[in-house]
C-alpha positions in Angstrom: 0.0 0.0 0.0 3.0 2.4 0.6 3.2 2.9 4.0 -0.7 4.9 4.9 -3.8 4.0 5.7 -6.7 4.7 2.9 -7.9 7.1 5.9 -5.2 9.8 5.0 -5.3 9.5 1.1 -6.7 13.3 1.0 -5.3 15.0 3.6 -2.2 17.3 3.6 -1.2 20.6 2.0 -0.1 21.7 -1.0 3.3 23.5 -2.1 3.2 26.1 -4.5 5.6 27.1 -7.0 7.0 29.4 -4.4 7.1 27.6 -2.1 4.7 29.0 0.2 1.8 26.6 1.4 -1.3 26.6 0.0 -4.8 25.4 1.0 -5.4 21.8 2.3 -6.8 20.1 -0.9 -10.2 19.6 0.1 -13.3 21.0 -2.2 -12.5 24.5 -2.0 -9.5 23.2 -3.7 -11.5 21.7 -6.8 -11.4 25.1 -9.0 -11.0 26.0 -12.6 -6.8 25.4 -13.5 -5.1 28.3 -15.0 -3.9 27.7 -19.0 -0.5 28.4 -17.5 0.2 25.7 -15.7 3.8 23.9 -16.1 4.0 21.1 -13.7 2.2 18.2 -15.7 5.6 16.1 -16.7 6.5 16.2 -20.4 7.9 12.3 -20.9 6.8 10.7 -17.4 3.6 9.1 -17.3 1.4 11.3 -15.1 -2.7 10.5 -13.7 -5.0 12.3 -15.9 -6.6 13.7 -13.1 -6.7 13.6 -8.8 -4.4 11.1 -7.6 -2.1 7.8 -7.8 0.4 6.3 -5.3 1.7 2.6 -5.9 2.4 1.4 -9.1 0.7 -2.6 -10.4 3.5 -4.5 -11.9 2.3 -4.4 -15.7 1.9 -7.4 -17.9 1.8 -8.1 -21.5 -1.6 -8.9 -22.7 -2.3 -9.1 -26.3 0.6 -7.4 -27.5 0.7 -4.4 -25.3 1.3 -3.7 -21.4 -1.3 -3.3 -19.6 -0.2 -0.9 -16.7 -2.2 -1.0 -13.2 -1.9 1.5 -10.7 -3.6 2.8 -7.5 -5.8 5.9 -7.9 -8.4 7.5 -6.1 -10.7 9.5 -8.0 -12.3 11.5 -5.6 -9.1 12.9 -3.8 -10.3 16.8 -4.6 -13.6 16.5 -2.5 -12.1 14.1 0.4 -13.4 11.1 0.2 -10.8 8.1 0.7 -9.4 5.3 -1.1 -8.0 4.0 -4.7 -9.3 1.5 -6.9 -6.9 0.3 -9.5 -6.6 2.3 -13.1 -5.4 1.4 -16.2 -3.3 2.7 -18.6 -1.7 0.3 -21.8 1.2 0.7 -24.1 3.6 -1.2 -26.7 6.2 1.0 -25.7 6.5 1.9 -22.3 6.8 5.4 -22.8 3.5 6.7 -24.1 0.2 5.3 -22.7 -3.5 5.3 -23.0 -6.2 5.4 -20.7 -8.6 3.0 -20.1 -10.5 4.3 -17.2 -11.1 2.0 -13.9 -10.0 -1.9 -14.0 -10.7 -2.8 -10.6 -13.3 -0.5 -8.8 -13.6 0.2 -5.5 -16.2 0.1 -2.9 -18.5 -2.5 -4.8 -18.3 -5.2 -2.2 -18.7 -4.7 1.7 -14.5 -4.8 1.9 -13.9 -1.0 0.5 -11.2 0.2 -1.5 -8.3 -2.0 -2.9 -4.7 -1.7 -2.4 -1.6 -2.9 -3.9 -1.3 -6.6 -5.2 -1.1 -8.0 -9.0 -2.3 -9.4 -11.9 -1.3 -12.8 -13.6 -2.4 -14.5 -17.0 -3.8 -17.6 -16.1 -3.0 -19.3 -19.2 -3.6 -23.0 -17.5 -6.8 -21.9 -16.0 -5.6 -23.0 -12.7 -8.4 -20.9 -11.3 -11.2 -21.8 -13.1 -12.0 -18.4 -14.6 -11.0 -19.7 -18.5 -7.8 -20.0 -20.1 -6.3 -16.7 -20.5 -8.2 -15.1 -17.4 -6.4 -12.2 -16.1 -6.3 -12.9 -12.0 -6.1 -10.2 -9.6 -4.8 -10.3 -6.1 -5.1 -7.8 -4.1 -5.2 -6.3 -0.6 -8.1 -5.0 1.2 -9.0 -3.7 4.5 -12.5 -3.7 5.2 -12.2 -1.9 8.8 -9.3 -0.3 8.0 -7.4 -1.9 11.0 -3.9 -3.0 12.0 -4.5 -6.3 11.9 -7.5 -6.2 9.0 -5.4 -6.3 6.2 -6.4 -9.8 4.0 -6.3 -10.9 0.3 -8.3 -11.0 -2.2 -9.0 -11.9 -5.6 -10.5 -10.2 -9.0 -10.5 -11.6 -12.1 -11.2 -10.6 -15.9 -12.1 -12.3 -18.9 -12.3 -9.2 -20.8 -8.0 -8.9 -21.4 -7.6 -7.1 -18.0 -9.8 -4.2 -19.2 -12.5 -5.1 -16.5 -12.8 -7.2 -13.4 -15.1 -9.1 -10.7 -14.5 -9.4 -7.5 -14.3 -13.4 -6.8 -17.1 -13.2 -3.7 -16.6 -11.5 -0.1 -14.4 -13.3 1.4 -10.4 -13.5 1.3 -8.2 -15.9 -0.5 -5.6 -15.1 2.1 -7.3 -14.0 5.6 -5.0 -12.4 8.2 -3.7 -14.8 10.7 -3.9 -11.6 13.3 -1.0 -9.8 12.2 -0.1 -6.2 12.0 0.9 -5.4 8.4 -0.2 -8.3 5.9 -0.3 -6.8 2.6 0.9 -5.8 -1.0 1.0 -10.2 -2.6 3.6 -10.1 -5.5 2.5 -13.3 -7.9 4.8 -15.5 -9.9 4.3 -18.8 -12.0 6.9 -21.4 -11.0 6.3 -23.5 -14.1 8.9 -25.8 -13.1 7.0 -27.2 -9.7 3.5 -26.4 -11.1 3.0 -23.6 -8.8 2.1 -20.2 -8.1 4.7 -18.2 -5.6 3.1 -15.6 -3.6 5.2 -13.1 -1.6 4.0 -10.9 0.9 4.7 -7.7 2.6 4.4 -8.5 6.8 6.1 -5.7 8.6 9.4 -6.5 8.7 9.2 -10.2 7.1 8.6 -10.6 3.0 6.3 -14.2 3.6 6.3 -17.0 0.8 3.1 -18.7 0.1 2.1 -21.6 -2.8 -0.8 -21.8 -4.5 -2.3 -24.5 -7.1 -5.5 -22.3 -7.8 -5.1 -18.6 -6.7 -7.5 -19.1 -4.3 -6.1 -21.2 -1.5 -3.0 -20.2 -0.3 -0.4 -22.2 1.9 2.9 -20.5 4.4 6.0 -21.8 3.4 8.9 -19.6 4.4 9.5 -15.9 5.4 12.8 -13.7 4.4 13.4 -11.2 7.7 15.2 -8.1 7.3 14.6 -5.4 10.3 16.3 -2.0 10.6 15.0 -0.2 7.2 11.4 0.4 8.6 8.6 -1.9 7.6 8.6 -3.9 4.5 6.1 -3.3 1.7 5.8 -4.0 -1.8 7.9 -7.2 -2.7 9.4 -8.2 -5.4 11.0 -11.3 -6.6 12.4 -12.3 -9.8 14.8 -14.2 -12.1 17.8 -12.5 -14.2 20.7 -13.7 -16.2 24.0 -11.8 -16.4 25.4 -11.2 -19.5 28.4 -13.7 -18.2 25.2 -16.5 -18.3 25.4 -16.2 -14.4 21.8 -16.7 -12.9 20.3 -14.7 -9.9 17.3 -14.6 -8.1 16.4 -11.4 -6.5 14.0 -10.2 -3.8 12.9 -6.7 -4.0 11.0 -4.4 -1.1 10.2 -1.2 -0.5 12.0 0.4 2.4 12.6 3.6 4.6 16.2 3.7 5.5 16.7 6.9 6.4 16.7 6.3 10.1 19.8 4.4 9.1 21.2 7.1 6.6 20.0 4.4 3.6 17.6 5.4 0.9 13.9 4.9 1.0 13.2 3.8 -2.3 14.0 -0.1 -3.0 16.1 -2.3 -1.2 16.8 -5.6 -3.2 19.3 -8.9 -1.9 20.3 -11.3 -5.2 20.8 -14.8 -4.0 18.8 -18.3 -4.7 15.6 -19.1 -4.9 14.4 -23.1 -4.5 10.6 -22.6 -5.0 9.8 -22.1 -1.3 12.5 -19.7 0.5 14.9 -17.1 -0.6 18.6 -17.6 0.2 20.6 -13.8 0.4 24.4 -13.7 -1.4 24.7 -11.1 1.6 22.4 -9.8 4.6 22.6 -6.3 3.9 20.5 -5.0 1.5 21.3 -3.3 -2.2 19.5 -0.5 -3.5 18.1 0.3 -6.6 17.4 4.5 -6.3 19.5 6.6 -3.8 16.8 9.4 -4.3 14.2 10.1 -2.0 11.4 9.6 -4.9 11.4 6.5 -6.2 9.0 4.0 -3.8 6.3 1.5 -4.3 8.5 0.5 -7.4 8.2 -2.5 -9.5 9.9 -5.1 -11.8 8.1 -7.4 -14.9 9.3 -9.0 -17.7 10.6 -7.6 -20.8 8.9 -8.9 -23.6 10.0 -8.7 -27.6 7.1 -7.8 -30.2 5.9 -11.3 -30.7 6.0 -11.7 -26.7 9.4 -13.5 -26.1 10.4 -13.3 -22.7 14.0 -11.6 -22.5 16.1 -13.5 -19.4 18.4 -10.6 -19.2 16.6 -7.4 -19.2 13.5 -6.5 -16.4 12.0 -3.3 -16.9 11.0 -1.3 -13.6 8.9 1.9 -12.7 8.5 4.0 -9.5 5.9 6.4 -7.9 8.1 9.7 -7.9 6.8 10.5 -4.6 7.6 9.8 -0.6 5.0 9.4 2.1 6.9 11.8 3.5 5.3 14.8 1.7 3.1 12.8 -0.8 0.4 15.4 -0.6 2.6 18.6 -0.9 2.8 19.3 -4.3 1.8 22.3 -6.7 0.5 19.9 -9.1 -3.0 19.5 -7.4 -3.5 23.3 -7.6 -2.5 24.3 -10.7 -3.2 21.2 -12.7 -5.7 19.4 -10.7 -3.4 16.0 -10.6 -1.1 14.8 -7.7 1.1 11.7 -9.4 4.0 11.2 -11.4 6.1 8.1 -12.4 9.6 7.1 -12.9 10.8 6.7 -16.6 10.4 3.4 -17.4 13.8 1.6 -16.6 15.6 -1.4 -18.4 17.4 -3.3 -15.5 20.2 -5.7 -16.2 22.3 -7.8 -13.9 25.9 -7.0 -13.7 29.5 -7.9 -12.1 31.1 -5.6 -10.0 35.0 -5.4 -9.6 34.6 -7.6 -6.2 33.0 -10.6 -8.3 29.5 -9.8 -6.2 26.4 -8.6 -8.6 24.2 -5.9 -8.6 21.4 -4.5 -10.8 22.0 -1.6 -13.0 19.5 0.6 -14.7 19.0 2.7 -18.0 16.0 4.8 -19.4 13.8 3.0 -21.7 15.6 1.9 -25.3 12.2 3.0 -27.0 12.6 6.9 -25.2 14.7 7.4 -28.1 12.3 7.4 -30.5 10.7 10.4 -28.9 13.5 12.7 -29.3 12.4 15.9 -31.5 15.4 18.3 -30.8 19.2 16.8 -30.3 21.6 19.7 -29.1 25.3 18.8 -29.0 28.3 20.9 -27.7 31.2 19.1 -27.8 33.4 18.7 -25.3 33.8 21.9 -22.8 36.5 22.7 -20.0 35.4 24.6 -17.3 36.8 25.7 -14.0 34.2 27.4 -11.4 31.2 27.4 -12.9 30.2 27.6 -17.1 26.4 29.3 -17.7 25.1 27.1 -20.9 23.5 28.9 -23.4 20.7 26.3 -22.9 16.5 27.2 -21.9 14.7 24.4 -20.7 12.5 22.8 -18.1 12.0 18.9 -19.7 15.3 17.5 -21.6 17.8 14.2 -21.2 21.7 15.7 -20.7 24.7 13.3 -21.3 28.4 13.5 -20.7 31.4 12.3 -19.5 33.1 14.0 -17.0 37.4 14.3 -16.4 39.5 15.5 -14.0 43.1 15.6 -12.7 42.8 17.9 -9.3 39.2 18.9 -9.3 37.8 17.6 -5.6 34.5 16.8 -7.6 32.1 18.4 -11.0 28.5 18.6 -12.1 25.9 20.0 -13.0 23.4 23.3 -12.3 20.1 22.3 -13.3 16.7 24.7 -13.7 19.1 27.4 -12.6 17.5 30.6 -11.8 17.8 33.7 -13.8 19.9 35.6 -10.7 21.8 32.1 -10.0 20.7 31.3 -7.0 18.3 28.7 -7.3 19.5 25.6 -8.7 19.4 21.8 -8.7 22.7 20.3 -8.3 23.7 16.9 -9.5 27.4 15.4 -9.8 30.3 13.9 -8.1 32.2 15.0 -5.3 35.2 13.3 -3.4 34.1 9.6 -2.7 30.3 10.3 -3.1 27.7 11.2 -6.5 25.2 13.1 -5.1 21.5 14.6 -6.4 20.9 18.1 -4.1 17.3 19.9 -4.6 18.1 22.5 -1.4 19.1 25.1 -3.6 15.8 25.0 -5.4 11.9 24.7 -4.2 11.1 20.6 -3.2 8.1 19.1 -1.2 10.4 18.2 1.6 9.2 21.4 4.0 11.8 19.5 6.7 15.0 20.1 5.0 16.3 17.2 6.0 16.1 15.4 3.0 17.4 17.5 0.3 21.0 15.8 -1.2 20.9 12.1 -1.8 24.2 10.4 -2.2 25.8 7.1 -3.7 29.5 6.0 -3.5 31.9 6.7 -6.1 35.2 5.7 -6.3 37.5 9.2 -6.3 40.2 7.5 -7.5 38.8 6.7 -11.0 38.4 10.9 -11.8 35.9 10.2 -13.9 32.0 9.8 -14.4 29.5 9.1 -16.8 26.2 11.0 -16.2 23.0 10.9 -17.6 20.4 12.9 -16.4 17.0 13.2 -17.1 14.8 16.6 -16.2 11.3 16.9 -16.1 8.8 19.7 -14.9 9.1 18.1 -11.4 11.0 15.6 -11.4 15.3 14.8 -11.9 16.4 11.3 -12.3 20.4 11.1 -12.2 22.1 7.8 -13.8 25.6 7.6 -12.5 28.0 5.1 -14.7 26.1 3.2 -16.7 23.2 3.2 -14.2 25.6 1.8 -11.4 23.7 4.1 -9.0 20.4 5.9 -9.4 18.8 8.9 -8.0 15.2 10.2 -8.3 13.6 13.2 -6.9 11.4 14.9 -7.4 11.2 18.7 -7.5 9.5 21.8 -7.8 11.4 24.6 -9.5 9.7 28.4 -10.0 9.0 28.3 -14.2 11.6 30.8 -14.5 13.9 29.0 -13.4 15.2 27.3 -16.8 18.8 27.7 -16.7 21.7 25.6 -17.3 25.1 25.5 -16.2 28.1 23.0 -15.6 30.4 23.6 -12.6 33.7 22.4 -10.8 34.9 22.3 -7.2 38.4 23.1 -6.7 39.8 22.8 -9.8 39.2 21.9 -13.9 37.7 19.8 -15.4 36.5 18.4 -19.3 32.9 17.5 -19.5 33.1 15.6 -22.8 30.7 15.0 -25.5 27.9 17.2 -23.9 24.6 16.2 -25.2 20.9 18.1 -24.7 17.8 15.8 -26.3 14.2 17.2 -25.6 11.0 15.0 -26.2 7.9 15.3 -27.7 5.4 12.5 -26.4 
């Protein structure tokens, strides 16, 4: 569910561009949106209108992904609670709309949570070959220790679905956090694997139906805040090395870790996960990049690729989820990740870790290519560049130089700014210089390791109307944020700390999507 109760799904403030606060969006808020409104992203898939938190891992269905994710359509007048939408693409970059999949508040157990759909090709469950199966969470009293599964299904391609009686497919054993069921096919045992989210456990369950469920194993982790949204998947490594990985979403900050999604590779033998190591990776060291998901990558004709996954996060944080200028102005209040392609990779130490790029097919979209060469710069270089939504690539080298970067939507005077670059041992995303929903300050620059010694770096960055997602050496480390700038602020400019440095083969590509 992503870490609040359906009870809170409306409340909160709103930041404007500003950043002064502005009313609580209730009805009063629900007014007539200015023409000159910025904030609706130009290449990230936004909800047409009111809200969406966690993202449904998508499946392929008759040649196109269809793309579940929570919404609640009634988040401008208060009332509570998402039902799942759906949006389907062939390219993972634009998507159409196709209104409510799986409604809310049509049985006695309210509003539906986060879960996942599978293509019952076997018709384990009875529904006909090629049912689309729904599992889902629901809390009917909205309590602690109410949190159960439950089952949809869809004959229609996963355009429309029933719910499968009252009752769960999963009750709740009397447990505090039981939620967010991630569903895979173990062809090889004639199975399905169910993982769920239980505080700070990730529970394994088998299944020969979808409808009766059975405990086999639980993976515990503790000390990155409780568990939710799992994730668990197959990958081959370019070197033909095999991994199984188990994805969550966590909150590390209390432990200086991200709070995006923590992932462990290791083994897998049907019923319990085995970790390579009992510290967790992570896939984002942003602060926006939560309720995230994996699924497969499939070619035109629907060949599974073994070595690719694609992925997309909610650019948002429970944090601040409701402080956002988007609500006002636009009458909207959710934003994605760019779809990313995730591939499996050998560090320098022989141990593996995921690494991520923007979608291949992103390219396709690209209606203005601006390239400056290579430029040396010492202090800081103003760009003669205007622009609030473009992808910027380089490569960055040094000799001296303690660290180099980047000034993104840089004001007019200079002083507002969104940093992103490399200094000393760390890459690092900073949004303090500029306006962000985090009214704390205390999460403003994220940070990754980087080895100083190599004195040099690979960026690629992409900017958005309120968003910055940072891709450090080939997608070795990942940040996401997202951001606020004034619509002034369009500037550009590269920079150095304590010394010179090269930023080679500089590369601007804007969108149209």
């Amino acid at each position: 569910m992503g870490g609040i109760t359906r009870r809170a799904l409306f409340a909160g403030s709103a930041v404007g561009a500003a950043g002064s606060l502005l009313p609580a969006a209730g009805p009063a808020a629900a007014k007539p949106r200015t023409k000159q409104a910025r904030y609706r992203a130009a290449y990230h898939f936004t909800v047409p209108e009111q809200w969406k938190n966690d993202p449904q891992r998508p499946v392929w269905i008759d040649g196109e992904y269809h793309y579940y994710y929570l919404h609640n359509a009634d988040y401008l007048t208060g009332e509570v609670g998402t039902a799942w939408r759906l949006a389907t693409s062939r390219d993972l970059v634009s998507f159409t709309d196709q209104g409510i999949a799986v409604p809310k508040d049509t049985t006695p157990n309210g509003d539906v949570w986060s879960g996942s759909a599978v293509v019952d090709s076997g018709n384990t469950a009875g529904f006909g070959a090629g049912a689309v199966v729904v599992l889902a969470t629901m809390s009917p009293h909205d309590g602690p220790a109410d949190q159960a599964q439950y089952l949809y299904y869809s004959t229609d391609g996963g355009r429309t679905f029933t719910p499968h009686g009252t009752d769960p497919v999963l009750p709740n054993p009397g447990v505090r956090d039981f939620r967010d069921p991630k569903v895979i096919r173990d062809e090889e045992r004639g199975r399905w694997v169910m993982t769920l989210a239980e505080n700070d456990k990730v529970g394994f369950y088998h299944s020969a139906d979808l409808k009766s469920w059975r405990y086999v194993s639980g993976f515990v982790r503790g000390g990155i805040g409780v568990l939710e949204c799992p994730d668990l998947f197959r990958i081959r490594a370019a070197d033909g090395t095999v991994k199984w990985v188990l994805g969550v979403s966590a909150n590390g900050k209390g432990a200086g870790l991200p709070n995006t999604y923590a992932y462990w590779t290791g083994s897998f033998d049907g019923s319990a996960f085995t970790a390579d190591a009992a510290d967790p990776q992570w896939l984002d060291h942003g602060w926006d990049w939560y309720g995230a998901v994996t699924f497969d990558k499939r070619d035109a004709d629907g060949t599974l690729d073994e070595r690719t996954r694609y992925a997309i996060g909610w650019l948002n944080n429970w944090d601040y989820a409701h402080i956002t200028p988007t609500i006002d102005s636009d009458g909207f209040n959710g934003t994605d990740s760019i779809v990313r392609e995730v591939t499996l990779e050998r560090g320098g130490d022989g141990t593996y870790y995921l690494a991520s790029k923007p979608v291949a097919a992103l390219d396709r979209y690209v209606s203005r290519t601006v390239r400056l060469g290579d430029l040396e710069v010492e202090g800081t270089r103003l760009l003669d560049h205007r622009g609030t939504a473009y992808e910027l690539t380089c490569e960055i080298t040094w000799d001296q130089a303690a660290g180099a970067g980047l000034q993104l939507r840089r004001s007019p005077d200079g002083v507002r700014h969104i940093d992103a670059g490399v200094h000393r041992d760390y890459a690092f995303l900073n949004r303090r210089p500029s306006v962000s929903p985090d009214m704390s300050g205390r999460w403003q620059e994220s940070r990754s390791p980087f080895d100083a010694s190599a004195r040099r770096v690979r960026l690629r960055i992409l900017v958005d109307h309120t968003s910055v997602e940072m891709f450090v050496d080939d997608g070795r480390y990942t940040h996401s944020s997202a951001v606020f700038p004034y619509l002034v602020d369009t500037g550009l400019a590269l920079f150095t700390i304590d010394g010179k440095a090269v930023f080679h083969d500089v590369v601007i590509r804007e969108f149209e999507v």
